[in-house]
Every structure is written in C-alpha cells, then in structure tokens.
C-alpha positions in Angstrom: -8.0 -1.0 -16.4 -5.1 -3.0 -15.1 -4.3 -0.4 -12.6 -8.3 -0.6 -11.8 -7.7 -4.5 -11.1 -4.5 -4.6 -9.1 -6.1 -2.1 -6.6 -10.1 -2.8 -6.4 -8.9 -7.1 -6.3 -6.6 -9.1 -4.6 -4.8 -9.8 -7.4 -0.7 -9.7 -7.7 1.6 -7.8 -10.6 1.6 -11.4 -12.2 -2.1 -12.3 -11.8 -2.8 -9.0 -13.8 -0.2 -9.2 -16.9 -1.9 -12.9 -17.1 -5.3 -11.2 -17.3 -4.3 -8.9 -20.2 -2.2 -11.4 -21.7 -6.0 -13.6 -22.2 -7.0 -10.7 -23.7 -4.4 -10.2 -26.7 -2.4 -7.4 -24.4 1.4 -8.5 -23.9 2.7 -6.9 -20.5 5.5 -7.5 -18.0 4.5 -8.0 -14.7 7.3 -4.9 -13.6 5.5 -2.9 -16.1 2.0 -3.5 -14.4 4.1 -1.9 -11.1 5.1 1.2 -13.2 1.3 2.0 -14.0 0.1 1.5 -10.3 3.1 3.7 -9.4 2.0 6.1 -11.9 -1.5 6.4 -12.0 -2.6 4.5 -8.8 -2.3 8.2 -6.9 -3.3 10.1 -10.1 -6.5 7.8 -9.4 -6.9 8.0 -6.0 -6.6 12.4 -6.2 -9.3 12.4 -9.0 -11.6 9.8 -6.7 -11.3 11.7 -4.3 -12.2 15.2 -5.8 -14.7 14.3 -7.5 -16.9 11.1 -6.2 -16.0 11.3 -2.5 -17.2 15.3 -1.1 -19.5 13.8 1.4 -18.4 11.9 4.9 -19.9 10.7 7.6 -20.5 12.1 10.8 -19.3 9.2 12.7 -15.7 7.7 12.3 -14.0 4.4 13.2 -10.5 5.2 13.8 -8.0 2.2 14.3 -4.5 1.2 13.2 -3.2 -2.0 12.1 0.4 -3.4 11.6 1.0 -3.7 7.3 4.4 -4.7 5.9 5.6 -2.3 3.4 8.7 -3.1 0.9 9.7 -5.4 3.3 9.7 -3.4 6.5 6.8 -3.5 9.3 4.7 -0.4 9.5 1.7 1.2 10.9 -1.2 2.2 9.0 -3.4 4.0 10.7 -7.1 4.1 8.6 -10.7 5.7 9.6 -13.6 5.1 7.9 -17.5 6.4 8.6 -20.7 4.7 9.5 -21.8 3.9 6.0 -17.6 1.8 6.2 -16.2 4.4 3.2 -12.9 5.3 3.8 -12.3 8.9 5.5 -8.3 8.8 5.3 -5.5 6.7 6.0 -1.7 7.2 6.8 1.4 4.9 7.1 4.0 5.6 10.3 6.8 3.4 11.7 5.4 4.2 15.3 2.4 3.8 17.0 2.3 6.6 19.5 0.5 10.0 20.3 2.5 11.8 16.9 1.6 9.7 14.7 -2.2 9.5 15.6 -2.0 13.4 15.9 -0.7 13.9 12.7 -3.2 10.9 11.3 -6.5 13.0 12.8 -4.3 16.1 11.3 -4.7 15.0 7.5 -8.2 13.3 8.2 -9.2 16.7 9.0 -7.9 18.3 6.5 -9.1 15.6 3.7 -12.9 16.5 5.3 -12.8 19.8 5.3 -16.1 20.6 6.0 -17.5 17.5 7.4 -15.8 17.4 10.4 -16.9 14.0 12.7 -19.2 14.3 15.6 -18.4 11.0 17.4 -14.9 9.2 16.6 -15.3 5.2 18.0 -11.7 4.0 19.0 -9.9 1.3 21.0 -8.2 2.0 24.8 -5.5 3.5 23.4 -4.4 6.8 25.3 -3.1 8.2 22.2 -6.4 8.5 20.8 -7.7 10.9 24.2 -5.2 12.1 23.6 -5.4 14.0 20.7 -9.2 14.2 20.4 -8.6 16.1 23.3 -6.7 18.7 21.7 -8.9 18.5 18.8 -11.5 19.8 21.2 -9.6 23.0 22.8 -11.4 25.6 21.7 -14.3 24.1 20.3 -18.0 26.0 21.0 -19.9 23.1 22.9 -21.7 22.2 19.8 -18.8 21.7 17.9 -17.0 19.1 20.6 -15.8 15.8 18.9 -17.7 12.7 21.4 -14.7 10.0 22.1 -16.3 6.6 22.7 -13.7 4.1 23.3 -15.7 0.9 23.7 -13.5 -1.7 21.9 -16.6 -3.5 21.0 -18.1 -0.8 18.7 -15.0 -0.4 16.6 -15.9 -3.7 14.8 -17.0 -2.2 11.6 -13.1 -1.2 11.1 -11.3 -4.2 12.2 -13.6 -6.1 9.8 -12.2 -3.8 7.1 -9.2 -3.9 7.8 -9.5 -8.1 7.2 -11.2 -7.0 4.4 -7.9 -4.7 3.4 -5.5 -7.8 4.8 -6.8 -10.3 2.0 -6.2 -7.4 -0.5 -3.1 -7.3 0.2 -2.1 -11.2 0.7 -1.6 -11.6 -2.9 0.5 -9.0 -4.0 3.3 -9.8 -2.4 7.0 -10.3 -4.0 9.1 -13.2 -4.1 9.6 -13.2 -0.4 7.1 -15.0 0.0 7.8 -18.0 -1.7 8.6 -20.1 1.3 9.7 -23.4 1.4 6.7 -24.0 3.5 4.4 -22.4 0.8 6.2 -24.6 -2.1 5.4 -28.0 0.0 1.7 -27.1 0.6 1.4 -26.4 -3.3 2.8 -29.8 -3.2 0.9 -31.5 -0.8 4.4 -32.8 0.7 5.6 -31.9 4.2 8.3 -29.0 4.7 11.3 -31.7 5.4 10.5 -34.2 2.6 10.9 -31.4 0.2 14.2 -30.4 2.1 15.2 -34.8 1.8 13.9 -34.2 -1.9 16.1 -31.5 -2.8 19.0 -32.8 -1.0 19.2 -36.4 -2.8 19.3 -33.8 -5.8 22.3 -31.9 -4.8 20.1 -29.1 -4.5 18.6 -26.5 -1.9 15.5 -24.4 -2.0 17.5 -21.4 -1.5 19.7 -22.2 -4.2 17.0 -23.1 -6.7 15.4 -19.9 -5.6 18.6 -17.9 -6.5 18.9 -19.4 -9.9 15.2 -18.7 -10.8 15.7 -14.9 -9.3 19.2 -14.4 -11.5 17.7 -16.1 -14.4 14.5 -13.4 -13.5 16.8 -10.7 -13.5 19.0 -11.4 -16.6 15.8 -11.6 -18.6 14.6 -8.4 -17.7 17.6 -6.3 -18.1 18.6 -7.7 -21.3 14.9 -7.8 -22.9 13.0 -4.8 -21.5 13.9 -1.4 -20.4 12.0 -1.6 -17.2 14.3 0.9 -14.7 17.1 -0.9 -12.8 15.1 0.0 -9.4 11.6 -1.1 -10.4 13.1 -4.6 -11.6 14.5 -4.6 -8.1 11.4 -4.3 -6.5 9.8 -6.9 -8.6 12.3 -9.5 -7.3 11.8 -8.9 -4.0 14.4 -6.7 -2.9 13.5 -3.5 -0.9 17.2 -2.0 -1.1 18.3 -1.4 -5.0 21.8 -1.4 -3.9 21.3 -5.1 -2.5 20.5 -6.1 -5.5 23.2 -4.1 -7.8 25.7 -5.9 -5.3 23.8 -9.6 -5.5 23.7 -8.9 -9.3 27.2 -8.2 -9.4 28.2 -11.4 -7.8 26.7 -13.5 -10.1 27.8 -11.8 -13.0 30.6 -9.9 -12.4 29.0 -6.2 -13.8 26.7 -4.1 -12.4 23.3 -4.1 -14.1 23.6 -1.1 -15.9 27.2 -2.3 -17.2 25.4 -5.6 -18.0 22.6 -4.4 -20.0 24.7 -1.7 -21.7 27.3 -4.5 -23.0 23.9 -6.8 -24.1 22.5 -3.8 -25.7 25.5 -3.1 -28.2 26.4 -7.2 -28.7 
C-alpha cells in the first residue's frame, strides 16, 4: 500500500510514513525508500505481465529533461493513443543512440503490437532511427513517421502530468531559502537580515537539522548507511561518510557501532 501511494500520487517518503503513522503503522521515512526500492520494480514487472498485453497502434514518442539523484537526465517516454504508457528509458544524452536504443526496448516490451504511426517532434534523431526501423520491412509492415509538433500534445501533457508527480518527492535539496521565506510569507533577504541579527545562517541551520537527521537515524534504526544518505540529500555516499566525519570525528559505521555497544 505505501509503495502503491508513493508511486500512483505525488506524495514524498515523508508525506507517506505520515499517512501510515494516522493509521496506527510506525515507519521511517528511509524505510518507505527501501520498499519503493524493493518492490516498486517487483510491481512494475508483474503490471506489466499481467494487466498491460495490449498497446496501441499509434505512439507519442518524446523525451523530457528529469533530475535523477541530483544529476540532470533524459527520459525518453512513449505512450499510445488511448495516453497508456508503452516504455520509457533514462539516458544522460539526447542524441541518435539513445533514441535508438529507447525504440530498441519499446519494441521489445511490445512484442507483438508493433506501432503503425509513431507522432514525434523535429528532431532528426527520431528519422533517424524510424528509418532503420523500417529497412526491411514488407510495405504493410512500414512504421508512418509524422513529425508535426502539434500532434504530439497528448505526451507533453503527460509528461506535466509526470512533472507534478515528481515535484514532491524530492530530498532536502530542495529546501531553499527561497522556499522557506514563501512558507513564511517574508521575502528571501528579510529572512537572510532575520537570521543574521540571530548569529545564524540558513545554511548553517540547515546543517544542524541534517547532522541532527543523521545522528538519529544511525543510532536509532538500522536503515543501511547508503539509503540514509540518499534520504538526506546526498547523491554520493562517500560525501556524506566524509561530511559525517567532520562533524563527528568517526565514520558512520564506526559511530553507530560505538552507540550500539554503549
């Protein structure tokens, strides 16, 4: 069920464990990311075995920029007429490869319903590679390319659709100092005057709250050293083993290993 949440609404790691936790269930938000690391592909294999053997005829293929543990990517999606999703695939370039090796596994995941029209933007990657599709295809069997921006509508709304999905779920990065003064209905530089006449910074009230974060989850639960990472923002383990070392003086598995015995 939470797993079922976190990927079907845009809802965070945090917005789930408070769901369960109004239901009498007592989770960490780290181990919420465990079970969508878990069983989210388990999910999506079984979904699409079972309740997804027909396709379309007609695809929208497009690809939109996504950022992935803190790195820009590509993800390049197709879906059919009816806007159910064919395939999608995540590259760190945008270029005939990638979209050859995208139409590659869409293929593949169709099997037999192989698409009669595919609608895309000007991109020449896209010829491209529908044109090798097409070598050696009976006359019957030829995929029709239509590249009339205007008609690929149905997936850029989806992928807005996909965009607000993924809005909410993202780590601490995103708590901005700009974010924090529109919660407070306070302009960017009065928070900064704010904090100063305090002796204080955003950034190192944000560091406190993160090593206090951190501390708590290594010396409570036995969430893995890499997952807690994650859940703090960091995209590198080894950035945060040396960040956590800093503040402490151990590493974190020296730290919970002496908290665990005192």
């Amino acid at each position: 069920m939470a797993v079922r949440w976190y990927c079907r609404y845009p809802l965070s790691y945090r917005d789930v464990r408070d769901l369960l936790a109004e239901r009498g269930i007592s989770v960490d938000a780290a181990t919420v990311y465990r079970w969508v690391q878990k069983f989210g592909p388990e999910i999506r294999k079984r979904v699409y075995g079972r309740h997804r053997s027909w396709r379309g005829l007609q695809w929208n293929v497009d690809e939109t920029y996504v950022r992935v543990s803190g790195r820009w990517c590509y993800l390049w999606r197709a879906v059919d007429q009816r806007s159910q999703l064919i395939d999608f695939r995540l590259t760190a370039r945008r270029n005939a490869n990638a979209a050859r090796a995208f139409m590659r596994q869409a293929c593949e995941t169709v099997r037999c319903y192989h698409p009669l029209t595919i609608i895309t933007d000007k991109a020449h990657s896209y010829a491209k590679v529908i044109g090798e599709l097409n070598n050696g295809c009976s006359p019957e069997n030829t995929i029709r390319h239509v590249d009339r921006k205007h008609l690929n509508n149905r997936i850029e709304g989806d992928h807005g659709a996909l965009k607000q999905l993924l809005r909410p779920k993202r780590g601490f990065r995103s708590l901005s100092e700009d974010v924090v003064a529109k919660l407070l209905a306070i302009g960017p530089r009065t928070l900064q005057r704010a904090l100063k006449a305090e002796g204080t910074s955003f950034r190192q009230i944000r560091l406190r709250f993160v090593e206090q974060r951190a501390l708590s989850l290594l010396s409570e639960t036995n969430t893995p050293i890499e997952d807690i990472a994650k859940a703090l923002g960091y995209s590198d383990p080894r950035g945060f083993r040396r960040v956590f070392k800093g503040w402490t003086g151990l590493s974190p598995s020296a730290f919970r290993s002496a908290n665990s015995q005192g």
